[in-house]
Each structure stands twice: as C-alpha cells, then as structure tokens.
C-alpha positions as CSV (number, residue, x, y, z in Angstrom):
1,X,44.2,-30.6,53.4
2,X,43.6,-34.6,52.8
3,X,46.7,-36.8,53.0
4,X,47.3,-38.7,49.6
5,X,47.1,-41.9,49.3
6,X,50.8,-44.0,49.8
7,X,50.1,-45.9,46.6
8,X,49.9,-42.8,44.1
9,X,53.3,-41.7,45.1
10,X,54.7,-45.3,44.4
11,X,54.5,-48.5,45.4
12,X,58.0,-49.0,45.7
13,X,58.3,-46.2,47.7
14,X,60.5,-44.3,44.9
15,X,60.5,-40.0,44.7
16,X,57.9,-38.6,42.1
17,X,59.0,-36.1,40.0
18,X,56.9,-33.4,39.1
19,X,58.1,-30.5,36.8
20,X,55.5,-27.3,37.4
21,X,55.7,-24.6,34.9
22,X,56.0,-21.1,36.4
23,X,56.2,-17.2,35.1
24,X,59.3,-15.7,36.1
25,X,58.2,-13.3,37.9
26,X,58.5,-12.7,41.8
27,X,54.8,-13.1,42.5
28,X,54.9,-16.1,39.9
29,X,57.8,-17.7,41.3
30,X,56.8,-17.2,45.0
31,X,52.7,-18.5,44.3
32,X,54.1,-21.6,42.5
33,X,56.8,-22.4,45.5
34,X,54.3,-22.0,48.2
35,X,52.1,-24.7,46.1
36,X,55.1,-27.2,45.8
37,X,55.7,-26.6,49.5
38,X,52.5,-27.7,50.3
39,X,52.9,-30.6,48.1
40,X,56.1,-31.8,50.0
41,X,54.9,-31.2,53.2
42,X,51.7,-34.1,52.0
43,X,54.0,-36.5,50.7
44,X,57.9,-36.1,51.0
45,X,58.5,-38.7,48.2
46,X,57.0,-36.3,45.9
47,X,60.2,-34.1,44.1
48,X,59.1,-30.8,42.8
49,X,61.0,-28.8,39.7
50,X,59.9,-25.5,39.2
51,X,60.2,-24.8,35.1
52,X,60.3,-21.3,34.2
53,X,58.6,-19.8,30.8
54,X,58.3,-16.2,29.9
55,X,55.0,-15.8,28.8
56,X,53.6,-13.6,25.8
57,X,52.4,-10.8,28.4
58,X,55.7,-10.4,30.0
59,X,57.5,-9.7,26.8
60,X,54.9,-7.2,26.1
61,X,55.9,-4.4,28.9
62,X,54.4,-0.8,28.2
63,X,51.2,-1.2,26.3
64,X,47.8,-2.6,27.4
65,X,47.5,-6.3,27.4
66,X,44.1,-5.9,26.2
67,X,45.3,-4.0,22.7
68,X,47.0,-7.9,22.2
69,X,44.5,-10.9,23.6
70,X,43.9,-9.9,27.5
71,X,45.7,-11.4,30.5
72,X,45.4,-15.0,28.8
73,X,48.7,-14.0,27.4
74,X,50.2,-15.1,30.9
75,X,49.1,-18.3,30.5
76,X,49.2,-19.0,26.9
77,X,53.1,-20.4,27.0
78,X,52.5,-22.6,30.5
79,X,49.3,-24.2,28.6
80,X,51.2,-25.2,25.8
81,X,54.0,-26.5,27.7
82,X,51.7,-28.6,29.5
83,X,50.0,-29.6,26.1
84,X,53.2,-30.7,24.8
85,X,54.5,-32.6,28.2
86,X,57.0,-30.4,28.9
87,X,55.7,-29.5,32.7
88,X,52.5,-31.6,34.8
89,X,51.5,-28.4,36.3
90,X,51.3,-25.3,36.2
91,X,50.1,-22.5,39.0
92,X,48.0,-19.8,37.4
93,X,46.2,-16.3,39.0
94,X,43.1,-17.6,38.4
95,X,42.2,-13.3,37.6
96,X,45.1,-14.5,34.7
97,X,43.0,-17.6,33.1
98,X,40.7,-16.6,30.3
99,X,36.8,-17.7,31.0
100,X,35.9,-17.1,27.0
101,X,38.0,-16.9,24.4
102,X,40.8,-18.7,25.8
103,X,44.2,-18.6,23.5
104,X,45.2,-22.5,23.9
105,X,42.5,-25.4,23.0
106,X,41.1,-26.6,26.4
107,X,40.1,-30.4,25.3
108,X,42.5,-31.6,27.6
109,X,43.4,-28.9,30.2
110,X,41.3,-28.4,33.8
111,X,42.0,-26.7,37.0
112,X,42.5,-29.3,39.2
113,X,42.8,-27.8,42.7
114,X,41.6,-24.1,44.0
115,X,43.5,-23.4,47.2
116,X,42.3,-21.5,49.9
117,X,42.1,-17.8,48.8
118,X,43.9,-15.2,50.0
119,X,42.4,-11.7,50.7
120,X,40.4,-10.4,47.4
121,X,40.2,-6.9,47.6
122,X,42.7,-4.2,46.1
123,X,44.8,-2.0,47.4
124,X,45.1,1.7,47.4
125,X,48.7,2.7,47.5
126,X,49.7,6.1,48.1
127,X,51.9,8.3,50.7
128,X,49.4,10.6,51.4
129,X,45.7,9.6,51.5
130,X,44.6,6.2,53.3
131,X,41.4,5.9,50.8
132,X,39.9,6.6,47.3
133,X,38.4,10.1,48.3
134,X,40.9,11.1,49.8
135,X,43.2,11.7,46.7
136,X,44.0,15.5,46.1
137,X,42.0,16.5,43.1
138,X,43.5,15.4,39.7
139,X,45.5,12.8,41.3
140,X,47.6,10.3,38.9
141,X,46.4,7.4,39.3
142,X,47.9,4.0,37.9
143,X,46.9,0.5,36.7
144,X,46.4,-1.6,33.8
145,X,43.3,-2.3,34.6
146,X,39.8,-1.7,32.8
147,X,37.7,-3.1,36.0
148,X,39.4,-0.3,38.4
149,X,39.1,2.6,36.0
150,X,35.7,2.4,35.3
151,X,35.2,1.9,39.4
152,X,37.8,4.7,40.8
153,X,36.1,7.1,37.7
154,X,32.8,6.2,38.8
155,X,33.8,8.1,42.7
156,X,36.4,10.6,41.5
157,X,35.6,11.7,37.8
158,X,38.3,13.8,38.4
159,X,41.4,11.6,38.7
160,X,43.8,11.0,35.6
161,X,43.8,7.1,35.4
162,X,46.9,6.2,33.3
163,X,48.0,3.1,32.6
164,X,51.0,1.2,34.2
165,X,52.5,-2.0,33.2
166,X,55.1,-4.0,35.2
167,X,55.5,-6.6,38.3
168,X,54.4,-5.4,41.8
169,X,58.0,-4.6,42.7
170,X,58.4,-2.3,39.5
171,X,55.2,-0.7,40.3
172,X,55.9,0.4,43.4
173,X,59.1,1.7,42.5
174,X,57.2,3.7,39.9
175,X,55.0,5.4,42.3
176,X,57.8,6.0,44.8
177,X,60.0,7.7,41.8
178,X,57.0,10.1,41.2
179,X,55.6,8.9,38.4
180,X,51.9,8.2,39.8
181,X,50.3,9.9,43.0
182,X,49.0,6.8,43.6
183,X,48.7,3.0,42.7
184,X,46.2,-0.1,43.0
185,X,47.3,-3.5,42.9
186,X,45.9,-6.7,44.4
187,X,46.4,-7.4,48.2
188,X,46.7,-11.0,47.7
189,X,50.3,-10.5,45.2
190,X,51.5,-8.0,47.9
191,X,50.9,-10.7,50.9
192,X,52.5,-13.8,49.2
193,X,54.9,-11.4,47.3
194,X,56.1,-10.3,51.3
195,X,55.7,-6.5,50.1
196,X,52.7,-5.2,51.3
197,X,53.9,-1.9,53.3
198,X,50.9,-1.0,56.1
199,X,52.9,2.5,56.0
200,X,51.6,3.4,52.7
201,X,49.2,0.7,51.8
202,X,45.2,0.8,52.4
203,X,43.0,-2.1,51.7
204,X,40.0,-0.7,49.8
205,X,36.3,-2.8,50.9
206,X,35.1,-4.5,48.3
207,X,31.6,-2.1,48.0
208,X,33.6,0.6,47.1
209,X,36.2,-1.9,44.8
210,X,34.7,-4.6,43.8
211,X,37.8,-6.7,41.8
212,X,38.8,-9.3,39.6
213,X,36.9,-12.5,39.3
214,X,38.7,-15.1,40.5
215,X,41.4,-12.3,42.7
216,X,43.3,-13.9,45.3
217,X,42.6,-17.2,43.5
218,X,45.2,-19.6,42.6
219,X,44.1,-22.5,39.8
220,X,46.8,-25.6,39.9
221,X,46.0,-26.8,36.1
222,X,47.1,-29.6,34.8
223,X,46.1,-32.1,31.7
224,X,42.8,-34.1,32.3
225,X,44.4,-37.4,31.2
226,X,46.9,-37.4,33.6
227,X,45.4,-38.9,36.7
228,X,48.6,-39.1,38.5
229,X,48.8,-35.5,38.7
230,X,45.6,-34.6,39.4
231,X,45.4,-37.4,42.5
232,X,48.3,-35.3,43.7
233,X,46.6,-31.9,43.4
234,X,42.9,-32.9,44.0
235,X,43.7,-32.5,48.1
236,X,44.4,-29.1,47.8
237,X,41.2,-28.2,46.6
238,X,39.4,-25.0,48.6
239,X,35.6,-26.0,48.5
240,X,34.3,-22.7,49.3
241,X,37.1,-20.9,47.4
242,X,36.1,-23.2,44.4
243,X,32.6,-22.5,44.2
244,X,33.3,-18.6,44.7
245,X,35.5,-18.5,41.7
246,X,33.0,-20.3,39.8
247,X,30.1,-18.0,40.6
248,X,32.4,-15.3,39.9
249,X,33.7,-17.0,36.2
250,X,29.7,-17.6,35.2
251,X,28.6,-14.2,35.3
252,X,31.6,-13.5,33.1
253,X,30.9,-16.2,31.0
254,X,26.9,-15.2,30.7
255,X,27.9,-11.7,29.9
256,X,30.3,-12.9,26.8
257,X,32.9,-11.0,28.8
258,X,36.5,-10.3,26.7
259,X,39.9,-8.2,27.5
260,X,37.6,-5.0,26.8
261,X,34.9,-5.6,29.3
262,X,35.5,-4.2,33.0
263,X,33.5,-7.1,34.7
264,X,33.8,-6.4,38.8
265,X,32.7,-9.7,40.6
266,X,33.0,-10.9,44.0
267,X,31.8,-14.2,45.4
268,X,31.5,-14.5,49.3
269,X,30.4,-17.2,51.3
270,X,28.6,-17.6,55.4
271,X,26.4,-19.3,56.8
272,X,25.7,-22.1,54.0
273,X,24.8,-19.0,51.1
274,X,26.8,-17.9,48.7
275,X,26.3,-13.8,47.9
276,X,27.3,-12.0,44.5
277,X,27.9,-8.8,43.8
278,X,29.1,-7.5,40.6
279,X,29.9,-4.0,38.9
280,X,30.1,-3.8,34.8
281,X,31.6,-0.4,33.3
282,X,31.4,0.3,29.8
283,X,33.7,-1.3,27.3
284,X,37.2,0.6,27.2
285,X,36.8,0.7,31.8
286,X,34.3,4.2,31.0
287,X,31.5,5.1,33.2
288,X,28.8,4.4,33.7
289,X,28.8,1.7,36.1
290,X,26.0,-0.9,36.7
291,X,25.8,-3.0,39.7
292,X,23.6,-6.0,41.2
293,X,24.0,-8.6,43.7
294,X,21.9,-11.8,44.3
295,X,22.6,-15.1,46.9
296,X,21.7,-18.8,46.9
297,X,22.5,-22.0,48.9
298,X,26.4,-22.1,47.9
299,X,26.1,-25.9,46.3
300,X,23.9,-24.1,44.0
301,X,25.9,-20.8,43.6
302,X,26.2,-20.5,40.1
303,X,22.3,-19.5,40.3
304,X,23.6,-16.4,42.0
305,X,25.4,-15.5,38.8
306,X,22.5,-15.8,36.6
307,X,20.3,-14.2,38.8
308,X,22.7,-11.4,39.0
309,X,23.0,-11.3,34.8
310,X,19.6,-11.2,34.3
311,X,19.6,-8.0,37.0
312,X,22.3,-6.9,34.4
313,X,20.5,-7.4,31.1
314,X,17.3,-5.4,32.7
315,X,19.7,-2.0,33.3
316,X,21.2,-2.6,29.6
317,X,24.4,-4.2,30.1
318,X,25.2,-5.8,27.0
319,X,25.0,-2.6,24.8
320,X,27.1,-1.1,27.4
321,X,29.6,-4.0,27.3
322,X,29.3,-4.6,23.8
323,X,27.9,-2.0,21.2
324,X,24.2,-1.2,20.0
C-alpha cells in the first residue's frame, strides 16, 4: 500500500482522529480493526475510534432479510451515521452494500478504498461429507441465502434448504447442536473471523458455487466531501480487487437485481483479462439456473458484465428474475 502524504495527517505534526462506524458483530468488529490497523501501521499520527451501531438487520434475527429490504439493512444505520457526522468511515461487506435500491440517499456517500480481497468462494460445512454431493440424501441444509439455494437445489434437488439467520459463531454452533446436517457460509468471514475449522470445513470451487458479488470484498465508505478522509483511505485501494467488484456489481445493476433475485457472480483476474461468470436462479433462490461467462482487457471489465447480461437476456432471464 502507498505511504500518505506527511501533510494530510498535519502539519503540526498533531494525532488525527478518525471515528469508524462498525456492526457489532465479531466478523464486523474484527474486518473494521484489521482496516484501522492498516491505517496505523501508514501513519502513526493517525488515532482510530471504532463506533459501534446495531444495524436494522441485526435486530431482525429469525426471519429472512429479504421479507424486510435485503442485506442493505446492515448498512442502513452506518450510512446515516456518516450522513449526519457522527463516524468518517465506515467498513462495509461489500456482498452487504446494496447496488440498486439502496435504503440511504447516496449524493454524498462513495467507497473509497477496496482492499485486497480475501478468498471468494463458500464454504461447505459439515462433519461428514467434504463436498456438495456428498451429503446423505435429504440432508438439512442451512443459509439465508437465495444465491446458494437456487445453486445447491440446482445439484441435489433433494436436499431441504432451510433458512438460518445469525453470526458465523451462532451458525456453527447451530449445526454442531444438530439443527442442520450441514452449513454454507463465506470463507473470507471464517478466515478474518479466525474460525475456519479444516476438520470440518471444505471450500467449495467456484464452478460448482459461484457466490456473492462483491464476497470477500471489503468497501471503506466514507462521505465524498470529505477529502481528508478519503486521502487517508485512497492508499488502500485493491486495483484488481476494485475492478472485480465492479464487474461483479454491473451485471447486478443491468439485471435490476433486488433482495429477491439469486444473482451468482464472480470476477477473476490473470494475465491482463478480466473473466466473468455468473449464475441467476429464479426469484425466491428456485431452479432453474442460468449461467454465462464472458472476459475483456480488465481496464475495460465492466464490458464483461454486459456481455455476460446480454448472454442472460437471450436464455430469458428477466422473466425468470422478475415475472412475465
């Protein structure tokens, strides 16, 4: 990462405090220290206070986020305490921050920075099976997600995907208690969360699980008049890891995706291309599932998505997403 300039800390050499709003919960608190870390390690003058907010979507623990406005419901609170001045920052999932329909008017919020991501794919957790077809028949299956039912339904029609709710830590528990056979979750909260368990734990490729747009992501937002803080966050700005997310975030945007649409997409860059691939289940995560890929030189990658959408419309996506 770049070195920030001595001058936007202060020319008198004073601390700069910076107040980042932060979830409360582990993975939230963890993500949001390893960014002020990173900040302090830059510039010691610069004092970090981590300012924690429960968000709409943790006070809403059983039911499906997407019965009450999608995953923007993490972020709804942060935003408006950065509206209002009451944090500089705030460290999102970038999987968490709406692409349409966002809850909080974006005039004067951006992302900032996109660290370097951390591994994308999801995780297949289960004591006795290592991958997806594996599972006994009928298995138990749990997540809260839309994008994994329509995938895991689209191998093993057979499996009972119910719906769990909860932080990694209470999810695990769950499927150790017995309540699931197995469980999927995100390697990228399990590594910085320090619970990812190689004992029971399989990563699942990404042909066979495509996930989130913008998984393993971080987005440092902060307001767009406040140059300060974005000098301070602009060096920790992933190139690569910027223009995946965005490829990944257009093809949502071009498909009018909401909290009902399973929209898979991953965004992968070598050797100067960036390649696409996507999966798109019916609304309510139903089969079927459609699926296209496409690639272009990565400065240009958001072609990628619009070659891949137009692959979409021509095997009838939208009434699959959307309605007749």
């Amino acid at each position: 990462m770049k070195a920030i300039a001595p001058h936007l800390v202060s020319s008198h050499h004073q601390a700069v405090h910076l107040r980042l709003g932060t979830r409360g919960s582990l993975l939230a608190r963890t993500q949001s220290q390893l960014i002020a870390d990173v900040l302090t390690r830059l510039h010691p003058a610069i004092k970090i206070e981590l300012r924690v907010f429960k968000t709409s979507g943790d006070q809403i623990a059983e039911r499906p986020l997407h019965e009450f406005g999608g995953k923007g419901l993490f972020t709804r609170e942060l935003e408006q305490a950065l509206l209002a001045g009451e944090v500089d920052f705030a460290v999102h999932s970038f999987k968490d921050v709406p692409t349409t329909m966002p809850l909080v008017e974006q005039s004067n919020l951006l992302v900032a920075a996109v660290p370097q991501r951390e591994d994308p794919r999801d995780v297949l957790i289960c004591a006795s099976a290592r991958r997806i077809a594996d599972l006994p028949p009928s298995a138990r299956v749990g997540t809260g997600s839309l994008r994994r039912r329509c995938q895991l339904l689209e191998q093993r029609p057979d499996l009972v995907v119910q719906h769990i709710r909860g932080n990694i830590d209470t999810r695990v528990r769950k499927l150790r208690d017995g309540e699931f056979d197995a469980v999927l979750l995100a390697m990228a909260g399990l590594k910085r969360a320090g619970l990812f368990d190689a004992a029971i734990m399989s990563a699942i490729d990404a042909p066979r699980m495509l996930p989130a747009p913008g998984q393993g992501a971080l987005a440092l937002q902060c307001r767009k008049d406040d140059e300060r803080t974005r000098a301070f966050l602009a060096p920790l700005n992933d190139e690569n890891s910027a223009r995946c997310v965005a490829a990944e975030r257009e093809l949502v945007r071009l498909l009018e995706g909401d909290c009902h649409s399973p929209i898979a997409a991953h965004a992968s860059i070598e050797g100067g291309r960036l390649s696409l691939a996507a999966a798109v289940g019916a609304r309510g995560g139903q089969a079927p599932v459609l699926r296209a890929s496409a690639s272009a030189e990565a400065p240009k990658g958001l072609s990628a998505a619009q070659t891949v959408f137009h692959l979409l419309q021509k095997q009838g996506v939208r009434p699959l997403l959307h309605g007749p």
